[in-house]
LOSELO-269751 format. One line per field, with one value per residue: chain; x, y, z of N, C-alpha, C in turn. Coordinates in Angstrom, 1 decimal, always signed. Example, Ala and Ser with C-alpha at 12.3 -4.5 7.8 and 13.67 -1.06 7.14 Angstrom:
<recs>
chain: A:A
n_x: +13.2:+12.8
n_y: -5.7:-2.2
n_z: +7.8:+7.1
ca_x: +12.3:+13.7
ca_y: -4.5:-1.1
ca_z: +7.8:+7.1
c_x: +13.2:+12.9
c_y: -3.3:+0.0
c_z: +7.8:+7.9
</recs>
This chain:
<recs>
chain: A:A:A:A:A:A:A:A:A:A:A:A:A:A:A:A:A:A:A:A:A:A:A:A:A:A:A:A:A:A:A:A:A:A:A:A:A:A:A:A:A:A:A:A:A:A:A:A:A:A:A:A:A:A:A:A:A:A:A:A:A:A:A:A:A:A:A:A:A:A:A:A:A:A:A:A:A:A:A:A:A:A:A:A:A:A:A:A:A:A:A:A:A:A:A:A:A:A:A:A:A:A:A:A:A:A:A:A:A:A:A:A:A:A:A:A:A:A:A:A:A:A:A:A:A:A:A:A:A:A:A:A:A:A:A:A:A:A:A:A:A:A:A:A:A:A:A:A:A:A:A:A:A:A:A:A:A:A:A:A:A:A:A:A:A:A:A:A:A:A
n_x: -4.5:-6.8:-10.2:-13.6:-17.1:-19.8:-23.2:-25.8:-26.4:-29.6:-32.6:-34.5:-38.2:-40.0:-41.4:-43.1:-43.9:-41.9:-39.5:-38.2:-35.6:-34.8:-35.0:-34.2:-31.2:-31.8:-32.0:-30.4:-29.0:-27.4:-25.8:-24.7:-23.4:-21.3:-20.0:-19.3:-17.4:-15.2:-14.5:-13.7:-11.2:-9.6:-9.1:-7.3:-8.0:-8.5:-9.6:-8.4:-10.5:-14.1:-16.6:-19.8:-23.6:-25.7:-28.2:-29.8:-29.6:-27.6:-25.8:-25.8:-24.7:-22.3:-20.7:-21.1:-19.4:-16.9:-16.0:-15.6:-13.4:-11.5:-11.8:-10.2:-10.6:-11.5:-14.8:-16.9:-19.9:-22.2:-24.8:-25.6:-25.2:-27.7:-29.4:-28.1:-27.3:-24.8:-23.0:-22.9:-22.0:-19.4:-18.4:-18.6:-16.8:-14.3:-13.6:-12.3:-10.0:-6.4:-5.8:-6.8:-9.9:-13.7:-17.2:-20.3:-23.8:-26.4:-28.6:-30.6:-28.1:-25.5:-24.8:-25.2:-23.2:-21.2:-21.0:-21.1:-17.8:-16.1:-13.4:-13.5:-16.3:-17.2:-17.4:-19.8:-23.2:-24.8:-23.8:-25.2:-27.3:-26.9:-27.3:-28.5:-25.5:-23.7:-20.3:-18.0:-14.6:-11.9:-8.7:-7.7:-6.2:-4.8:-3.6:-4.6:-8.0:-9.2:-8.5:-9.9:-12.3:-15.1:-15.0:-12.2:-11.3:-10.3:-11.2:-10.7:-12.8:-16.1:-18.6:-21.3:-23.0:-24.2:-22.0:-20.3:-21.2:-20.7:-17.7:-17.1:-16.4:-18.4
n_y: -7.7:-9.7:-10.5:-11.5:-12.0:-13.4:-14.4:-15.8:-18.8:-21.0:-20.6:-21.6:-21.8:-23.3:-22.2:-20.2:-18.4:-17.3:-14.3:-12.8:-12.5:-14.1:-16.9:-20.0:-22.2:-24.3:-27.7:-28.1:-25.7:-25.6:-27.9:-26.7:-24.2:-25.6:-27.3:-24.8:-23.8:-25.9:-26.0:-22.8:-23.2:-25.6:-24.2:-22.8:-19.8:-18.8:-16.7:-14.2:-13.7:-13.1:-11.3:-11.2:-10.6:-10.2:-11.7:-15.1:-17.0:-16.1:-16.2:-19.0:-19.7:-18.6:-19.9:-22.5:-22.8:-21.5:-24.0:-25.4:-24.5:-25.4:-23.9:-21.9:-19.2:-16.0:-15.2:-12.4:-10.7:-8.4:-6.7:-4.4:-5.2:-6.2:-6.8:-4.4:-1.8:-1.0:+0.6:+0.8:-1.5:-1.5:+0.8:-1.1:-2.4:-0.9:-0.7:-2.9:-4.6:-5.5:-7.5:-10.8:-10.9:-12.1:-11.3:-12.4:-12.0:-10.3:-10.0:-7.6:-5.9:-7.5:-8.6:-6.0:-4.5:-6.3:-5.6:-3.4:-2.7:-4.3:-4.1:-5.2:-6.9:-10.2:-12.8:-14.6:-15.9:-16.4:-13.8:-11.7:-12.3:-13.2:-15.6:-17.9:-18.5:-17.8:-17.0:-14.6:-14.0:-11.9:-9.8:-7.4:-4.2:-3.2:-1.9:-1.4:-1.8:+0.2:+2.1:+0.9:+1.2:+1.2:+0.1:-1.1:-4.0:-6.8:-9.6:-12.8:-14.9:-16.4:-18.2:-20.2:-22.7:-24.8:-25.5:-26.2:-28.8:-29.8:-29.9:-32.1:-31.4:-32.2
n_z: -48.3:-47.7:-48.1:-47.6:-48.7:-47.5:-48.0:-45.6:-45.4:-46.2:-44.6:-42.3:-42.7:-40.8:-38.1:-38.0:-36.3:-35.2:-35.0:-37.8:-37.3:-35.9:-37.2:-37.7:-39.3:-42.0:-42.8:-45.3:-45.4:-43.0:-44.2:-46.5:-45.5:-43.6:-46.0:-47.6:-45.6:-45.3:-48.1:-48.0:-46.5:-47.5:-49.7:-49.0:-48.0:-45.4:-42.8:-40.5:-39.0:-38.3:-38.9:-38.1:-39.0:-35.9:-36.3:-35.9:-38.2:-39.8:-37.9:-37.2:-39.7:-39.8:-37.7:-38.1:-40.5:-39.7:-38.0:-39.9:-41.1:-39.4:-36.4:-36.6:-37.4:-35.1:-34.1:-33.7:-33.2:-34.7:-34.1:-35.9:-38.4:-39.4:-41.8:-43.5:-45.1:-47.9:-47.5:-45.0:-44.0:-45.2:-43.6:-41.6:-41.9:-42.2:-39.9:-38.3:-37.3:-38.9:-40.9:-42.4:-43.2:-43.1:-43.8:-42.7:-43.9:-44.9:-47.9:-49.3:-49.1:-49.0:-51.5:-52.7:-51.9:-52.5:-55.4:-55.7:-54.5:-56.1:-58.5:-61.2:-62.0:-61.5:-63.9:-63.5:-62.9:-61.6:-59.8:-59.8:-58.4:-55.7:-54.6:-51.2:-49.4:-51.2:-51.7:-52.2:-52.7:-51.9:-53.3:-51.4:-52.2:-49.6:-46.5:-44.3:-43.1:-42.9:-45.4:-47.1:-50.4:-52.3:-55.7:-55.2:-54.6:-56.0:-57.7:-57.0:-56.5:-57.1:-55.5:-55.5:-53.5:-55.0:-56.6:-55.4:-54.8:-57.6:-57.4:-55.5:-52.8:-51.1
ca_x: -5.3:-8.1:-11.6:-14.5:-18.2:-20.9:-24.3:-26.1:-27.0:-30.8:-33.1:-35.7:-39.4:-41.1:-42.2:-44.1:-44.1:-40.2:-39.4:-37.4:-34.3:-34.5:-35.2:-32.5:-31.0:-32.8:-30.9:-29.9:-28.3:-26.6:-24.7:-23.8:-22.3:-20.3:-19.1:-18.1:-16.3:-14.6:-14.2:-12.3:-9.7:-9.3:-8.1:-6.0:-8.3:-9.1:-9.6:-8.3:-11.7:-15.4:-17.5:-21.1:-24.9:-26.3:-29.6:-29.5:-29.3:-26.1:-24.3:-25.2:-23.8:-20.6:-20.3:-20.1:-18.3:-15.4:-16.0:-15.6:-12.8:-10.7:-12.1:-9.0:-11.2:-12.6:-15.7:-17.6:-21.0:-22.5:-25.9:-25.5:-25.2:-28.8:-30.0:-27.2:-26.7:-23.7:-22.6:-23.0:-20.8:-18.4:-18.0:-17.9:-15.0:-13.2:-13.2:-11.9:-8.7:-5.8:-5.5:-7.5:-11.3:-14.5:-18.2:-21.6:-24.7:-27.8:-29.3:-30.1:-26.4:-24.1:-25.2:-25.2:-21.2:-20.1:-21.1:-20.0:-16.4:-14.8:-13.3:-14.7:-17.3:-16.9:-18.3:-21.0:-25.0:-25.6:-23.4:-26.7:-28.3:-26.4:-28.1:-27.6:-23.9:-23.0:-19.4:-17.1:-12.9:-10.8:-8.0:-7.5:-4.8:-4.8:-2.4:-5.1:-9.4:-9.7:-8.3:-10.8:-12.7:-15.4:-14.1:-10.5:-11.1:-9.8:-11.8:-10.3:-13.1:-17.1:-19.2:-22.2:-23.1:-24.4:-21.0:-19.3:-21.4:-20.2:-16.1:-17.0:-16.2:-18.7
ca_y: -8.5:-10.7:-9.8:-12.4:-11.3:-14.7:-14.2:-16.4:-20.5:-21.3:-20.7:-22.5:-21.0:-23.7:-21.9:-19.1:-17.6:-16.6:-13.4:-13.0:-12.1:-15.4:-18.1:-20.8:-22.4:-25.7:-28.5:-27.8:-24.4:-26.3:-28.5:-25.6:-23.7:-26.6:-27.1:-23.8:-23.5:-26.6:-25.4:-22.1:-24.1:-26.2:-23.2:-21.5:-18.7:-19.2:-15.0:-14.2:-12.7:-13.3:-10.4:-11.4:-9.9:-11.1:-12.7:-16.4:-17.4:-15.3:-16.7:-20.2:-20.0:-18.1:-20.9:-23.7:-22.4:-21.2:-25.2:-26.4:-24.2:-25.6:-23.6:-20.7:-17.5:-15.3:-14.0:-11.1:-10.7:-7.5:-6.5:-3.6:-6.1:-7.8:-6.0:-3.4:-1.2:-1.5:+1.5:+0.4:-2.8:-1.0:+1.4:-1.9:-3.2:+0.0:-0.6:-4.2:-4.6:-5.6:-8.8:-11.5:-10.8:-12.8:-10.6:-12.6:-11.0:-10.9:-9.7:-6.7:-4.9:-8.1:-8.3:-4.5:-4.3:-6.9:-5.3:-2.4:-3.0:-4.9:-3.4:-5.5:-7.9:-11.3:-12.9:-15.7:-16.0:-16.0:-13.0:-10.3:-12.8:-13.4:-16.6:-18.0:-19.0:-17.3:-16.3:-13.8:-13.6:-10.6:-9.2:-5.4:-3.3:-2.0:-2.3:-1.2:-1.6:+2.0:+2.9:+0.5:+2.2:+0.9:-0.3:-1.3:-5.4:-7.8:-10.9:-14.2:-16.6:-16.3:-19.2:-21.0:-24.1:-26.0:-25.4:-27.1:-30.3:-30.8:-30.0:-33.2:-31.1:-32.0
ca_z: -47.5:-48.7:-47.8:-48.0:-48.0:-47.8:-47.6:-44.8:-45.4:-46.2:-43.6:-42.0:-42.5:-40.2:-37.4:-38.5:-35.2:-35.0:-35.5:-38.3:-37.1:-35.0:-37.8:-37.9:-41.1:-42.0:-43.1:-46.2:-45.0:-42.5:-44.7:-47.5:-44.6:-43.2:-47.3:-48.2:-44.8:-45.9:-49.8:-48.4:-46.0:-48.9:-51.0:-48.2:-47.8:-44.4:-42.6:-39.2:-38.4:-38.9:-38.2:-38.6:-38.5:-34.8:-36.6:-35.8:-39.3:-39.9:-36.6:-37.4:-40.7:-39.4:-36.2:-38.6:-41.7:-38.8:-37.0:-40.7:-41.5:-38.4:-35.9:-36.2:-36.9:-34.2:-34.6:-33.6:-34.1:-34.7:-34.5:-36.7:-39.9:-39.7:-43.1:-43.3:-46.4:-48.4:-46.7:-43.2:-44.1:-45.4:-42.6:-40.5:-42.6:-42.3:-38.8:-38.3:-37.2:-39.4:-41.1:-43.1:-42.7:-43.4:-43.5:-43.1:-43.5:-45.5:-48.8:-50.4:-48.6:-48.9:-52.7:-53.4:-51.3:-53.2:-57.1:-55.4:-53.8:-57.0:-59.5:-61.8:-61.4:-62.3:-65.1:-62.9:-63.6:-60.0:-58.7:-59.4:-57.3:-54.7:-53.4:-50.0:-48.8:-51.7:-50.7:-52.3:-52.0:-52.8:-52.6:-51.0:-51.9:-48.4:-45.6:-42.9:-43.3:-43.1:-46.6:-48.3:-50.7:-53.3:-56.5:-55.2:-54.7:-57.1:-57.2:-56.4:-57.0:-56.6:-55.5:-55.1:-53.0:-56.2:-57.3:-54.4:-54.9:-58.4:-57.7:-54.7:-51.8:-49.8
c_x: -6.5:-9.4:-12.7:-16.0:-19.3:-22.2:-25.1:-26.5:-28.8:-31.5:-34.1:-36.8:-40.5:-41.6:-42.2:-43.7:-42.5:-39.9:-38.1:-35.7:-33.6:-34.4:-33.3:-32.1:-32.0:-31.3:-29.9:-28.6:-27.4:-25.5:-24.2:-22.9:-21.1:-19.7:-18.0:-17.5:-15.2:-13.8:-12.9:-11.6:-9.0:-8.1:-7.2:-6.4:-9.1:-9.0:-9.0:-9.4:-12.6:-16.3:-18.9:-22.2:-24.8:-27.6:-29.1:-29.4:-27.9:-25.1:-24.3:-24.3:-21.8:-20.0:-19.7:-19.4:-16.9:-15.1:-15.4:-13.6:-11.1:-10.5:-10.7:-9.7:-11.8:-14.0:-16.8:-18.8:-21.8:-24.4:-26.1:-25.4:-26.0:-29.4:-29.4:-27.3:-25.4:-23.0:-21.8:-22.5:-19.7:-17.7:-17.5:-16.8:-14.1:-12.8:-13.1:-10.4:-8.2:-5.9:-7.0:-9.4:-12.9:-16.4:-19.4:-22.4:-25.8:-27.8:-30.5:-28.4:-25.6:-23.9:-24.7:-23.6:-20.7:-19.7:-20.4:-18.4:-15.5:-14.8:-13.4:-15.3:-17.2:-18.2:-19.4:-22.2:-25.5:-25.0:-24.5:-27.2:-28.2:-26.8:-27.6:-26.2:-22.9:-21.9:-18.1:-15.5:-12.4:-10.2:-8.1:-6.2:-4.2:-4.1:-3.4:-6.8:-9.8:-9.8:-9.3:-12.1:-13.8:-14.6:-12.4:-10.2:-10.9:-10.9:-11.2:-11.5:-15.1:-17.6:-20.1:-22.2:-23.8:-23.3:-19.9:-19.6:-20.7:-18.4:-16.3:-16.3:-17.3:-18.5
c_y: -9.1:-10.1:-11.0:-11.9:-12.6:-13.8:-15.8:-17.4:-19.8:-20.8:-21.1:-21.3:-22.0:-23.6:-20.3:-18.3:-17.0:-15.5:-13.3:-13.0:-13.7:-16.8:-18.8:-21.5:-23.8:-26.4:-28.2:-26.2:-24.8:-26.8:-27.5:-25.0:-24.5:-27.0:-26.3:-23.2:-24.2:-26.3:-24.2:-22.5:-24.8:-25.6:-22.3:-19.9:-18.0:-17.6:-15.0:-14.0:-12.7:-12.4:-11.1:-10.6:-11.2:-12.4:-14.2:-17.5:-17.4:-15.9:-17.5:-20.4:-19.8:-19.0:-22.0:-23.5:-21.5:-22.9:-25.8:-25.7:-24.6:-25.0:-22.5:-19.7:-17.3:-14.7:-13.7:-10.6:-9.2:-7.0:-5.3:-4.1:-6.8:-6.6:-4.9:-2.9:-1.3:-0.7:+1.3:-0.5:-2.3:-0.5:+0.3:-2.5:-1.9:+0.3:-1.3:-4.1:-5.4:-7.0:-9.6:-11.9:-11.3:-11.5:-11.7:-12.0:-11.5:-10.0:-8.6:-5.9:-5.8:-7.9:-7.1:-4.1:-4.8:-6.4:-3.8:-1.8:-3.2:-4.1:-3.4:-6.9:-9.5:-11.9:-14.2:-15.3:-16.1:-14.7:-12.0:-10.3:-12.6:-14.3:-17.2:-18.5:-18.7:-16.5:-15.8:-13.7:-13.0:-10.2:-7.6:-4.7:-2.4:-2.3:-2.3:-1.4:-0.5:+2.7:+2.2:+1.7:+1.2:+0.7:-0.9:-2.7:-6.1:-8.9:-12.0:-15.1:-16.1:-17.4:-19.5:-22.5:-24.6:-26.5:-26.8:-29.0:-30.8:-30.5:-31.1:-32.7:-31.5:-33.1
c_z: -48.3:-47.6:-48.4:-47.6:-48.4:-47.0:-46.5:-45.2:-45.2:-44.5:-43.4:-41.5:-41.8:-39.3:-37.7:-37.3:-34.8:-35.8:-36.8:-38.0:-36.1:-35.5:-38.3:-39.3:-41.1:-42.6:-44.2:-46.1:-44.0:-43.2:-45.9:-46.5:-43.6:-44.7:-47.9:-47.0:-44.7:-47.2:-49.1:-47.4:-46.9:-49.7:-50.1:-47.9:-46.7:-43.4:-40.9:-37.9:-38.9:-38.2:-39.1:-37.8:-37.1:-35.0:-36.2:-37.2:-39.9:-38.9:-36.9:-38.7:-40.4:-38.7:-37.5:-39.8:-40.7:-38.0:-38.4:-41.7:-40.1:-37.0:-35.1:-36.1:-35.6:-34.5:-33.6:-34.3:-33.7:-34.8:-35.8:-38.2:-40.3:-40.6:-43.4:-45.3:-46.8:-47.9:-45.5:-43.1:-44.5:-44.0:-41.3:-40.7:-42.3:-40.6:-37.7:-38.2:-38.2:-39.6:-42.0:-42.9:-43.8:-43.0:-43.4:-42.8:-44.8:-46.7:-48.2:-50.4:-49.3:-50.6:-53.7:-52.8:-52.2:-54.6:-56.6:-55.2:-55.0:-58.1:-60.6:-61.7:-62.3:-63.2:-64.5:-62.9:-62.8:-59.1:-58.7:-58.2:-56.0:-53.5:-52.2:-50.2:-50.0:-51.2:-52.4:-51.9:-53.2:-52.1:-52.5:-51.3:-50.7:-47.0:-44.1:-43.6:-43.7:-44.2:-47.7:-48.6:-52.1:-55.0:-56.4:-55.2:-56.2:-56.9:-57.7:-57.0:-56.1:-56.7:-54.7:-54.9:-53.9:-57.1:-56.9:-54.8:-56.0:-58.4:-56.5:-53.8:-50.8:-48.6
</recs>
């Protein structure tokens, strides 16, 4: 099964007064997550299933990277994923039904899963980082969610939206 873990589009810091968990993306966060939901349709790596944090930063990214991806995934938004340890994403991957699954969520967890999860880490100058709409695909050796286990992913392909602009996806 393939497994994809993006961290959430830009977000908009112009009203001060929104709690964080409430701040929306700003433009620029907008159009990266309408790109690389584009980019992975593109490459065929499109998930049956988008579990995301509830924050409103996290859903908008998930809404339009599933609108941009042909609006096939379902997704399922979790409160339990708004600043989640790599732990506590795990455990919610291991208890995801069967089939091609997409994670978004936020920094320090998505970051610390991902260096965690593969078996080995690809060679990119931004994966430490893990800046926004940075999105992750790998494959799982695992027939069911349940048996995933740190170190077991393959990685497929790590990317940033500065990437997207210059292969002219957007």
């Amino acid at each position: 099964m393939k497994l994809i873990l993006t961290r959430h589009a830009k977000s908009s810091w112009d009203d001060l007064s929104l709690d964080d968990h409430d701040r929306p993306l700003n433009e620029r966060g907008q159009s990266a997550a309408q790109r690389m939901g584009k980019w992975i349709e593109s490459r065929r790596h499109v998930p049956l299933q988008v579990i995301s944090s509830d924050a409103s930063r996290a859903r908008e990214t998930a809404e339009l990277m599933i609108d941009a991806m042909g609006g096939t995934p379902d997704l399922t938004l979790d409160e339990g994923l708004y600043h989640a340890s790599p732990d506590t994403v795990l455990a919610r991957i291991q208890r995801a039904p069967k089939g091609d699954l997409m994670i978004v969520g936020h920094n320090p967890g998505i970051a610390a899963l991902a260096a965690l999860i593969v078996d080995v880490r690809p060679a990119h100058e931004r994966f430490g980082v893990y800046p926004t709409t940075a999105t992750l695909i790998m494959e799982v050796p695992v027939e069911d969610w349940a048996d995933l286990k740190y170190g077991m992913a393959r990685v497929v392909q790590f990317i940033v939206p500065r990437e997207l602009k210059e292969l002219n996806t957007a």
